[in-house]
PDB file as gemmi writes it, atoms N, CA and C in Angstrom:
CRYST1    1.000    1.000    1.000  90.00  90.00  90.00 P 1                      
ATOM      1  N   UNK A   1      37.976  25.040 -28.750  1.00  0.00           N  
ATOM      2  CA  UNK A   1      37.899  24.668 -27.359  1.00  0.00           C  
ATOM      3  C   UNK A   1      36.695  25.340 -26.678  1.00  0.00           C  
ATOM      4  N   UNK A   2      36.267  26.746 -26.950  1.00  0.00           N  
ATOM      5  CA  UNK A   2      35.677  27.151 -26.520  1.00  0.00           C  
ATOM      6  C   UNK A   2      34.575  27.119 -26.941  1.00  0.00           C  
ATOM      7  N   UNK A   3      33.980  26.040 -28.204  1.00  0.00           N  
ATOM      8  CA  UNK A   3      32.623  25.947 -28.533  1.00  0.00           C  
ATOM      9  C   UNK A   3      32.595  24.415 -27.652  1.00  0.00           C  
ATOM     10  N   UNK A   4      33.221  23.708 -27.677  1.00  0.00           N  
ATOM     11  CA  UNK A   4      33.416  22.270 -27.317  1.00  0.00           C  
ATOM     12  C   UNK A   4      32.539  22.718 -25.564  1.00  0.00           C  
ATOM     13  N   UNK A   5      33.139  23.400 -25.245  1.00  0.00           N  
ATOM     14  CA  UNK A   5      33.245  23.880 -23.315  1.00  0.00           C  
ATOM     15  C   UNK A   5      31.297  24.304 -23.359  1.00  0.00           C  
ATOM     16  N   UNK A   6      30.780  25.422 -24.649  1.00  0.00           N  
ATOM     17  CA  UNK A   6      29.597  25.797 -24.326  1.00  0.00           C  
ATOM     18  C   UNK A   6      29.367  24.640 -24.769  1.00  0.00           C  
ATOM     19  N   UNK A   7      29.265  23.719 -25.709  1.00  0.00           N  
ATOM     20  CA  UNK A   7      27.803  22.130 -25.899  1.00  0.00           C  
ATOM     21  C   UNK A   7      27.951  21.472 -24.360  1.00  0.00           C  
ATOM     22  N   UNK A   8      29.184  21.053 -24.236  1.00  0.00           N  
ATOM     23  CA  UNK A   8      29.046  20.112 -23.243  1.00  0.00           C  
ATOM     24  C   UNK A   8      28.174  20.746 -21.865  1.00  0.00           C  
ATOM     25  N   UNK A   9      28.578  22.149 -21.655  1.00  0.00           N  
ATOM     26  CA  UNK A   9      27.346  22.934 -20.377  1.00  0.00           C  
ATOM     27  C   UNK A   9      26.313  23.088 -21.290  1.00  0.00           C  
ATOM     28  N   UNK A  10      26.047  22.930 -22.036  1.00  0.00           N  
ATOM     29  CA  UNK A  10      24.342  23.020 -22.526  1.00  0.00           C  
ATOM     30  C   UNK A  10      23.826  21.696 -22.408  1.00  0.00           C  
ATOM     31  N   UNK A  11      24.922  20.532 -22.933  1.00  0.00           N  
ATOM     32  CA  UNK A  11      24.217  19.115 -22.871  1.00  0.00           C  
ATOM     33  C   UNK A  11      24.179  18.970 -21.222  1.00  0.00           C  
ATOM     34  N   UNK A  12      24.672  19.411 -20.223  1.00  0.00           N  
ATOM     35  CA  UNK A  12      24.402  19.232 -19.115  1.00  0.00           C  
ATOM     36  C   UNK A  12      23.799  19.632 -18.212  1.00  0.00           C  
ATOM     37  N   UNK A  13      23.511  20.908 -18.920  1.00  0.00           N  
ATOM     38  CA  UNK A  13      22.219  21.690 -18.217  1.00  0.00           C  
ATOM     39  C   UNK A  13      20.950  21.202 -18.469  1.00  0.00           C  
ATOM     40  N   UNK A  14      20.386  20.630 -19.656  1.00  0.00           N  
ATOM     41  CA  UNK A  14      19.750  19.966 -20.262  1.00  0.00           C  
ATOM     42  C   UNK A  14      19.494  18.697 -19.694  1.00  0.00           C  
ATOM     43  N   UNK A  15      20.202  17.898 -19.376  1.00  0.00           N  
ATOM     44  CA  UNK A  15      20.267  16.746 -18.627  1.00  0.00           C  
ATOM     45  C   UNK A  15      19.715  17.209 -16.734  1.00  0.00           C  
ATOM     46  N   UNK A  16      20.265  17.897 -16.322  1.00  0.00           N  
ATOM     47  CA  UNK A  16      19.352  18.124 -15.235  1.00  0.00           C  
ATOM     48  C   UNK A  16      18.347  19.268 -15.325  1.00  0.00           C  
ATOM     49  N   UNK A  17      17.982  19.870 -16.323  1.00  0.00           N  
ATOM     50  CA  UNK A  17      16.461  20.566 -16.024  1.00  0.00           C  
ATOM     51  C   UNK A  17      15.679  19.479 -15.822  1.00  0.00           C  
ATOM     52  N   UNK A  18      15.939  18.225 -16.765  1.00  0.00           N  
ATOM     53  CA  UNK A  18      14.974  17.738 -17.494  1.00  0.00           C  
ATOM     54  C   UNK A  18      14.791  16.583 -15.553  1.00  0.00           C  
ATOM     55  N   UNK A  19      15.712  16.430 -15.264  1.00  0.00           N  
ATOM     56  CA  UNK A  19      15.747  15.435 -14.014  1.00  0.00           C  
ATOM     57  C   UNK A  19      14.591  16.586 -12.733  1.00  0.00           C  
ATOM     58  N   UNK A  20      15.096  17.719 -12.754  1.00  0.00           N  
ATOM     59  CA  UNK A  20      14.605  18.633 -11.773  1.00  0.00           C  
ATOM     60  C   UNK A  20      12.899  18.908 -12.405  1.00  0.00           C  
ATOM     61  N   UNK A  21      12.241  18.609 -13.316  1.00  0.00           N  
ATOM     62  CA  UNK A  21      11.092  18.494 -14.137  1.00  0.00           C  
ATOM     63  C   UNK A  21      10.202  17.194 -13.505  1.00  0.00           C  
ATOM     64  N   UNK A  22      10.948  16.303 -14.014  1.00  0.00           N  
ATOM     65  CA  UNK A  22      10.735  15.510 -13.356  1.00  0.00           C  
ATOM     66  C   UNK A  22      10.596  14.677 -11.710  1.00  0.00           C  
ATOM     67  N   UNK A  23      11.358  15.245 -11.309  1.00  0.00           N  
ATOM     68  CA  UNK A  23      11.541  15.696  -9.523  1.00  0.00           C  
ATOM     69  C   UNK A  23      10.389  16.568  -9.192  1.00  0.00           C  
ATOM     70  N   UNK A  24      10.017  17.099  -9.377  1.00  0.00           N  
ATOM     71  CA  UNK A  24       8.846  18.681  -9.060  1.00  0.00           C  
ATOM     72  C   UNK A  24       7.638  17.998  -9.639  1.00  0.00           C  
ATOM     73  N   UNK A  25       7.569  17.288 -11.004  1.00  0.00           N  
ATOM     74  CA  UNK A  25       6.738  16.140 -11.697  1.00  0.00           C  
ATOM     75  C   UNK A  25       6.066  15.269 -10.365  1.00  0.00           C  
ATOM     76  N   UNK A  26       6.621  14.475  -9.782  1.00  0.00           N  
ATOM     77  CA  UNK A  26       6.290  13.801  -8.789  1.00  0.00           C  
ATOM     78  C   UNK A  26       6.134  14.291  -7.705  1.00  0.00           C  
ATOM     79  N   UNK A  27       7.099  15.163  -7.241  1.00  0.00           N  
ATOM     80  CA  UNK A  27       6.079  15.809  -5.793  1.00  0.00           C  
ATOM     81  C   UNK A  27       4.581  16.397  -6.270  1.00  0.00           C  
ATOM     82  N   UNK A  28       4.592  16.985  -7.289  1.00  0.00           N  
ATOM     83  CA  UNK A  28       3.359  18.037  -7.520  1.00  0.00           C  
ATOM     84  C   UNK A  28       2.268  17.025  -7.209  1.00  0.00           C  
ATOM     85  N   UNK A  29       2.509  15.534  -8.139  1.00  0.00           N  
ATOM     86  CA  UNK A  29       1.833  14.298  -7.853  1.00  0.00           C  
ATOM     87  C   UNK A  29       1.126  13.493  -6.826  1.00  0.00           C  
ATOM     88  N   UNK A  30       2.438  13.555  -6.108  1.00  0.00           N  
ATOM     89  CA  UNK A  30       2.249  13.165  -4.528  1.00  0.00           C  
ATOM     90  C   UNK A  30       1.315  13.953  -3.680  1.00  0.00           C  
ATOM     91  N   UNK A  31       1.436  15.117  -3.910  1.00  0.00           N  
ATOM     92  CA  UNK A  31       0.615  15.667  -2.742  1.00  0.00           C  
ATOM     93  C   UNK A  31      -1.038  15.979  -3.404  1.00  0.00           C  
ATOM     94  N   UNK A  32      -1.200  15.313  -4.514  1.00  0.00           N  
ATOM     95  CA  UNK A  32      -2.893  15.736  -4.746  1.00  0.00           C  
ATOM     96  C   UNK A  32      -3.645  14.238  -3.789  1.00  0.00           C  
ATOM     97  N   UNK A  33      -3.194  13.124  -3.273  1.00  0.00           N  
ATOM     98  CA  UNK A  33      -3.912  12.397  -2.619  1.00  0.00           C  
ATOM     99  C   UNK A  33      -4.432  12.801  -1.931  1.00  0.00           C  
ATOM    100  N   UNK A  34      -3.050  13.502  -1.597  1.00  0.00           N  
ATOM    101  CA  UNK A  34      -3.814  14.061   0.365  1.00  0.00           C  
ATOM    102  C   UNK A  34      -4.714  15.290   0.204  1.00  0.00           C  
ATOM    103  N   UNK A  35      -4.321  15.958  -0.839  1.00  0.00           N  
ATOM    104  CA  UNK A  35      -5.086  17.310  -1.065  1.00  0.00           C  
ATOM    105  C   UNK A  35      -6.148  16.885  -1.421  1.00  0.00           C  
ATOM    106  N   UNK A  36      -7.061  15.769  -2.005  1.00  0.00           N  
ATOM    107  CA  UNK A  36      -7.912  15.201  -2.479  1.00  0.00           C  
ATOM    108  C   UNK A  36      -8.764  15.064  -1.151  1.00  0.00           C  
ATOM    109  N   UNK A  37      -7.752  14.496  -0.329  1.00  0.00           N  
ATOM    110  CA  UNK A  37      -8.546  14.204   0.610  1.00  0.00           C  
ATOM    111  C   UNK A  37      -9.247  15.305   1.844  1.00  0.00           C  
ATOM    112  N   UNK A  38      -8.164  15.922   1.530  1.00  0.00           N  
ATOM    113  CA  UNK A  38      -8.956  17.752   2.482  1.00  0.00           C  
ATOM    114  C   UNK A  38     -10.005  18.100   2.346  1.00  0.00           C  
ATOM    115  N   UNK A  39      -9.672  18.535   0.838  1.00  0.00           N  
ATOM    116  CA  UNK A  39     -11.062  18.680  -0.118  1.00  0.00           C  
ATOM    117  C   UNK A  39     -12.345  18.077   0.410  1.00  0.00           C  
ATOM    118  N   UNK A  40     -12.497  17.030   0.506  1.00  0.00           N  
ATOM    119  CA  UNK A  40     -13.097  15.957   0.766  1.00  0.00           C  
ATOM    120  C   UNK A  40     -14.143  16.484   2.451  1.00  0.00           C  
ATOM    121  N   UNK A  41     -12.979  16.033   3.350  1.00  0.00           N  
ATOM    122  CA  UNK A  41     -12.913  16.652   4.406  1.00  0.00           C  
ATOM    123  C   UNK A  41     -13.549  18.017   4.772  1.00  0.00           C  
ATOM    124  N   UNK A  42     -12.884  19.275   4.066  1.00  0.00           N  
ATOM    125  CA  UNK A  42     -13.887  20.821   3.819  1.00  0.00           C  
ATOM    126  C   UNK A  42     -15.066  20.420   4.055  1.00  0.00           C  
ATOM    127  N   UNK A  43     -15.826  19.460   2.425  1.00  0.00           N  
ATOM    128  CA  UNK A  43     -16.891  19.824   2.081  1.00  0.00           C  
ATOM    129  C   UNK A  43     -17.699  18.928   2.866  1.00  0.00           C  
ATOM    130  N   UNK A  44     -17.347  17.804   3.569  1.00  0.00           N  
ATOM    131  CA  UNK A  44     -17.830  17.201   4.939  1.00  0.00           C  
ATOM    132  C   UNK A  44     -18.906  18.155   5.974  1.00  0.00           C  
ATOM    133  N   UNK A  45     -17.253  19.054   6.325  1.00  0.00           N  
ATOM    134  CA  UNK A  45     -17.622  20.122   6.809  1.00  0.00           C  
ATOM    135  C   UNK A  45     -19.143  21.148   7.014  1.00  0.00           C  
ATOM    136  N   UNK A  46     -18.323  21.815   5.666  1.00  0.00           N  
ATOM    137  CA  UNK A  46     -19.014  22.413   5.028  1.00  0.00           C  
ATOM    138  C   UNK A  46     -20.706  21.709   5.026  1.00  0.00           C  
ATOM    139  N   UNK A  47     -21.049  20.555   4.784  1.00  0.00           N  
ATOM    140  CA  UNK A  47     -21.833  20.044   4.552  1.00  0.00           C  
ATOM    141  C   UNK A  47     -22.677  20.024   6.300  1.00  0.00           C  
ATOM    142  N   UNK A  48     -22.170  19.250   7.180  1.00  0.00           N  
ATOM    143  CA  UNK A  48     -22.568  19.457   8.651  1.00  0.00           C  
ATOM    144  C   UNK A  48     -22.823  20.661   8.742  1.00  0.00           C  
ATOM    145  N   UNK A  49     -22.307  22.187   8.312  1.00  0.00           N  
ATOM    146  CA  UNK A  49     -22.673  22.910   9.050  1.00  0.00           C  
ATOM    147  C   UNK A  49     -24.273  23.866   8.572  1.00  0.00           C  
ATOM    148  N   UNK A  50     -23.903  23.373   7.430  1.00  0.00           N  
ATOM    149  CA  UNK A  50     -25.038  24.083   6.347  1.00  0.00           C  
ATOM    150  C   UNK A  50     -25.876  23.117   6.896  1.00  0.00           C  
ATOM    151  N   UNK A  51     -26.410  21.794   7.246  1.00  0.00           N  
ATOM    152  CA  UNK A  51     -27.482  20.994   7.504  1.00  0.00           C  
ATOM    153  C   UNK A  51     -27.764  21.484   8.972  1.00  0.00           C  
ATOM    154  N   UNK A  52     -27.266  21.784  10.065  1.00  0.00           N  
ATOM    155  CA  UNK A  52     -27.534  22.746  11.083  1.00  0.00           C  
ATOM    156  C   UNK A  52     -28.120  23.992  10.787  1.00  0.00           C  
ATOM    157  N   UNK A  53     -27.033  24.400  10.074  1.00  0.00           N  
ATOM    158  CA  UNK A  53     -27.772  25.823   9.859  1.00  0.00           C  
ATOM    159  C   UNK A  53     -29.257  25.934   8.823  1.00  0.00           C  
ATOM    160  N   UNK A  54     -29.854  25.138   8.044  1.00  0.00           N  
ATOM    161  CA  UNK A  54     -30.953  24.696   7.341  1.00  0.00           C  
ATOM    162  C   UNK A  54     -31.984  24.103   8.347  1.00  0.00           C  
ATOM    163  N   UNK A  55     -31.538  23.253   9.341  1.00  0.00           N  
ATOM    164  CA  UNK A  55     -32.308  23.069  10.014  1.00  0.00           C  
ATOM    165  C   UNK A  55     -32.705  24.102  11.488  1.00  0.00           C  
ATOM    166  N   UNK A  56     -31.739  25.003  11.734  1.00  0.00           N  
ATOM    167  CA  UNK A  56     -32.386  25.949  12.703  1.00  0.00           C  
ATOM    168  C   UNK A  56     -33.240  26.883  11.529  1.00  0.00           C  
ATOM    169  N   UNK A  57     -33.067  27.481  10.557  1.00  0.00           N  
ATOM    170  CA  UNK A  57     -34.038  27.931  10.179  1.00  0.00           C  
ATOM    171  C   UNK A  57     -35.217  27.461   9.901  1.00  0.00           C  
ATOM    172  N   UNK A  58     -35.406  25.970   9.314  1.00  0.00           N  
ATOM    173  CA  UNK A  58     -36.688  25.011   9.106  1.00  0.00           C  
ATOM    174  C   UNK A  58     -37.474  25.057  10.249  1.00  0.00           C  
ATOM    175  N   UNK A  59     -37.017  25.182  11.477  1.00  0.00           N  
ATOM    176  CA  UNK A  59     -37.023  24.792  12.778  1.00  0.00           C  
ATOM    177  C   UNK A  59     -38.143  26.388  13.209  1.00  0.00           C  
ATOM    178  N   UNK A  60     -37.051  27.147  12.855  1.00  0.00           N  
ATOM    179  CA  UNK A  60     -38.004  28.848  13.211  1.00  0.00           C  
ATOM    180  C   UNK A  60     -38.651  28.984  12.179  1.00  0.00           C  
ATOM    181  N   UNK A  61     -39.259  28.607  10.890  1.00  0.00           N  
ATOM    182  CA  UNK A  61     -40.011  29.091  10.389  1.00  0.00           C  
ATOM    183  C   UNK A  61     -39.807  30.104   9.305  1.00  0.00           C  
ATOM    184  N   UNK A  62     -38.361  29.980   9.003  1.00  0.00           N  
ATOM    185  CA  UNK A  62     -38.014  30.876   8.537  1.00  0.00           C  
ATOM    186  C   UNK A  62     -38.546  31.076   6.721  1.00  0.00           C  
ATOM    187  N   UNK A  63     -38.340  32.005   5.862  1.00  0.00           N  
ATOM    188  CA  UNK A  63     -38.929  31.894   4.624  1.00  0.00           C  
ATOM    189  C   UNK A  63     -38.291  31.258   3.227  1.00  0.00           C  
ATOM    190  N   UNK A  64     -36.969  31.707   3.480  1.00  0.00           N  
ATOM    191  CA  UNK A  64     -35.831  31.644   2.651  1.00  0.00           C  
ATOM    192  C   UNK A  64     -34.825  30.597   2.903  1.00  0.00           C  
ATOM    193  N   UNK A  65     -35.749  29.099   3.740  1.00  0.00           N  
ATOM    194  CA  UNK A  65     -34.829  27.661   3.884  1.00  0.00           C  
ATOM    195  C   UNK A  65     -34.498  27.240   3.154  1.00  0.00           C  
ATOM    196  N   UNK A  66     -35.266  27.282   1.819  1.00  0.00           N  
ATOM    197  CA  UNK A  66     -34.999  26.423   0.627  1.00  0.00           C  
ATOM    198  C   UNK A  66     -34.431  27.246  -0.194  1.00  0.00           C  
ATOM    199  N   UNK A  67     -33.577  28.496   0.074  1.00  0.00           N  
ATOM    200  CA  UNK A  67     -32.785  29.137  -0.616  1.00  0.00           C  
ATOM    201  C   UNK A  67     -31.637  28.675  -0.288  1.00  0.00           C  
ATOM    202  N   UNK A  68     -31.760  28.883   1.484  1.00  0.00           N  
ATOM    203  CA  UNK A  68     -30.491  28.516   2.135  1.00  0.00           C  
ATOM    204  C   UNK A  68     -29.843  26.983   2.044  1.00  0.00           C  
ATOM    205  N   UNK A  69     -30.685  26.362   1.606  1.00  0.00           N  
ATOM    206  CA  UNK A  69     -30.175  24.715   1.925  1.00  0.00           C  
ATOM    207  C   UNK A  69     -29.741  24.207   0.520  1.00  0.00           C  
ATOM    208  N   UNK A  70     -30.038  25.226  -0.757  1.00  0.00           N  
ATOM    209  CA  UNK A  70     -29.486  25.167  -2.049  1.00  0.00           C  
ATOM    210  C   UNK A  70     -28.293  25.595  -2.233  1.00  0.00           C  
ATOM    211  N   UNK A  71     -27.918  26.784  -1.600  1.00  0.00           N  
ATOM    212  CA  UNK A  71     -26.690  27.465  -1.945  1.00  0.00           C  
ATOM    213  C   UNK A  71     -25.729  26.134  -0.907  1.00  0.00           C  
ATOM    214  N   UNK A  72     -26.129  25.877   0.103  1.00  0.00           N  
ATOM    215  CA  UNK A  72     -25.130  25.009   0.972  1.00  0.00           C  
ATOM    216  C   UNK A  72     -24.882  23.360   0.259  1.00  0.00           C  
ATOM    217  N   UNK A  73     -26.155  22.678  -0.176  1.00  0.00           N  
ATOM    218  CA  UNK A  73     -26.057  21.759  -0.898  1.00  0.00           C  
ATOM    219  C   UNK A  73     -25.071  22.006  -2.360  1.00  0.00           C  
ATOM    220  N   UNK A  74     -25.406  23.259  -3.059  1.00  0.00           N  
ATOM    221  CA  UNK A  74     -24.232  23.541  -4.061  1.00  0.00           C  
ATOM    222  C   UNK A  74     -23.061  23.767  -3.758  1.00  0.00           C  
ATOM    223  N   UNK A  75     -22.776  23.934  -2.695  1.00  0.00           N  
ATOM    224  CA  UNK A  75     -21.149  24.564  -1.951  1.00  0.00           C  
ATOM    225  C   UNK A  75     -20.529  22.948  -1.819  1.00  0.00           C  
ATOM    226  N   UNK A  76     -21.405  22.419  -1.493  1.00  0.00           N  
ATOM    227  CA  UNK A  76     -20.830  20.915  -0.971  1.00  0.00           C  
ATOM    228  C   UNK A  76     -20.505  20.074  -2.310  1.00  0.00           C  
ATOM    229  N   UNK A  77     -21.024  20.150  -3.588  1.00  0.00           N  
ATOM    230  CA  UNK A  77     -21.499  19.581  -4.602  1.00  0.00           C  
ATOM    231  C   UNK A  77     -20.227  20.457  -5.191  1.00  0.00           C  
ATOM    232  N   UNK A  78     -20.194  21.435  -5.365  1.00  0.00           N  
ATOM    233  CA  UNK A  78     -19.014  21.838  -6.014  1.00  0.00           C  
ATOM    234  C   UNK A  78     -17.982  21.705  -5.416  1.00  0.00           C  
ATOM    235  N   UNK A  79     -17.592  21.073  -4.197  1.00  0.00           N  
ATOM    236  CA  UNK A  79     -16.362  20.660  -3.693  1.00  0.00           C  
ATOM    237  C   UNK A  79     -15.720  20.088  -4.337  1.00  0.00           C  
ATOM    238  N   UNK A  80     -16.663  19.103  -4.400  1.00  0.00           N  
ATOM    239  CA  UNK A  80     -15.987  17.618  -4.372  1.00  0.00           C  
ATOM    240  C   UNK A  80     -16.314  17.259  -5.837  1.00  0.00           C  
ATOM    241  N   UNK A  81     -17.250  17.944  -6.788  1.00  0.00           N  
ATOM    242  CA  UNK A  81     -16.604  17.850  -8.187  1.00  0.00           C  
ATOM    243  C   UNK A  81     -14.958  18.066  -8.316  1.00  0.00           C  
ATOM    244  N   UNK A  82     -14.927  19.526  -7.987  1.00  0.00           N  
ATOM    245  CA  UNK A  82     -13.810  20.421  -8.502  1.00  0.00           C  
ATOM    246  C   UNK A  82     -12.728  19.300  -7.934  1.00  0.00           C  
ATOM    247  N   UNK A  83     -12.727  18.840  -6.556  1.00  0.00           N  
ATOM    248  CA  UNK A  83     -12.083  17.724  -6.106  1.00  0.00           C  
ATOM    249  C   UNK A  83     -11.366  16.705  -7.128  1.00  0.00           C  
ATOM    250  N   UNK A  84     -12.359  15.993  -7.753  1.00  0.00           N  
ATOM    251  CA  UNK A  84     -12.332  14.605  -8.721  1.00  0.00           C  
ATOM    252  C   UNK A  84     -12.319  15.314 -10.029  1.00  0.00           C  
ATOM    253  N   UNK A  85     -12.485  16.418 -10.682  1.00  0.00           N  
ATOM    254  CA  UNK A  85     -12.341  16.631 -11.853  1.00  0.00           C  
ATOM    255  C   UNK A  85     -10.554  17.466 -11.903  1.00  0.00           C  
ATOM    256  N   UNK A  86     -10.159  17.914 -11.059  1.00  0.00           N  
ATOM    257  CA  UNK A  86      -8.463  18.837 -10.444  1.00  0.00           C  
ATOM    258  C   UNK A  86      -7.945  17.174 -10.405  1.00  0.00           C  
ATOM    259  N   UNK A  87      -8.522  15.790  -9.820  1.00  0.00           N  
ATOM    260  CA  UNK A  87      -7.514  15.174  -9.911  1.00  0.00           C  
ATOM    261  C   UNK A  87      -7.461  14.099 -11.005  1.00  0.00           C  
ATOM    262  N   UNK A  88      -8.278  14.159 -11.481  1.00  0.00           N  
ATOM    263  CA  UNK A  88      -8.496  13.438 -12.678  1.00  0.00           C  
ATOM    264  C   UNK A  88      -7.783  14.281 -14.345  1.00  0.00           C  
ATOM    265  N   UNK A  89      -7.526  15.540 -13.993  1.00  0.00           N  
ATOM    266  CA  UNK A  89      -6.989  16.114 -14.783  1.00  0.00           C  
ATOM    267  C   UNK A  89      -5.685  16.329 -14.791  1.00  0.00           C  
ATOM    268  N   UNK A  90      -4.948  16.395 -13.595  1.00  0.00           N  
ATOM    269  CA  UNK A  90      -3.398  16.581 -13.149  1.00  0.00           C  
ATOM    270  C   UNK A  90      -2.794  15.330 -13.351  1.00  0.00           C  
ATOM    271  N   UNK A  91      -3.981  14.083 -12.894  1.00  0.00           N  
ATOM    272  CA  UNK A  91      -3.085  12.609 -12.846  1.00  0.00           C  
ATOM    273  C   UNK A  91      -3.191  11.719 -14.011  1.00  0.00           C  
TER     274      UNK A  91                                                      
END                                                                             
């Protein structure tokens, strides 16, 4: 009786990990659209502010524009890889 009692709670524990896997499976899912789209959004951002800030220095004369407008162009560029390669890998 008492081996009968542990299969049947193992076959049933088993039966809902596997449902709760799957449950957590699809939310995790669901929310990379929108997170995709933040991402997205950031490096928008990100992108407007670095082209201001590249252009007040272009603007004064400054020496180190084309340092500054690389690191900001790479900030933007690695967004939105990491973006499409995080969702291309999860989905």
């Amino acid at each position: 009786m008492a081996m009968s009692l542990a299969i049947g709670t193992t076959l049933f524990a088993q039966g809902n990990g596997l449902q709760g896997i799957n449950d957590a499976t699809n939310m995790v899912t669901s929310y990379f659209d929108p997170g995709t789209k933040l991402i997205y959004a950031i490096g928008a951002v990100v992108g407007l502010i670095g082209g201001v800030k590249v252009y007040g220095k272009f603007s004064s004369g400054d020496p180190d524009t084309s340092k500054t407008a690389a690191s900001w162009f790479g900030a933007c560029i690695f967004l939105i890889v990491a973006a499409t390669i995080l969702r291309s890998f999860f989905l």
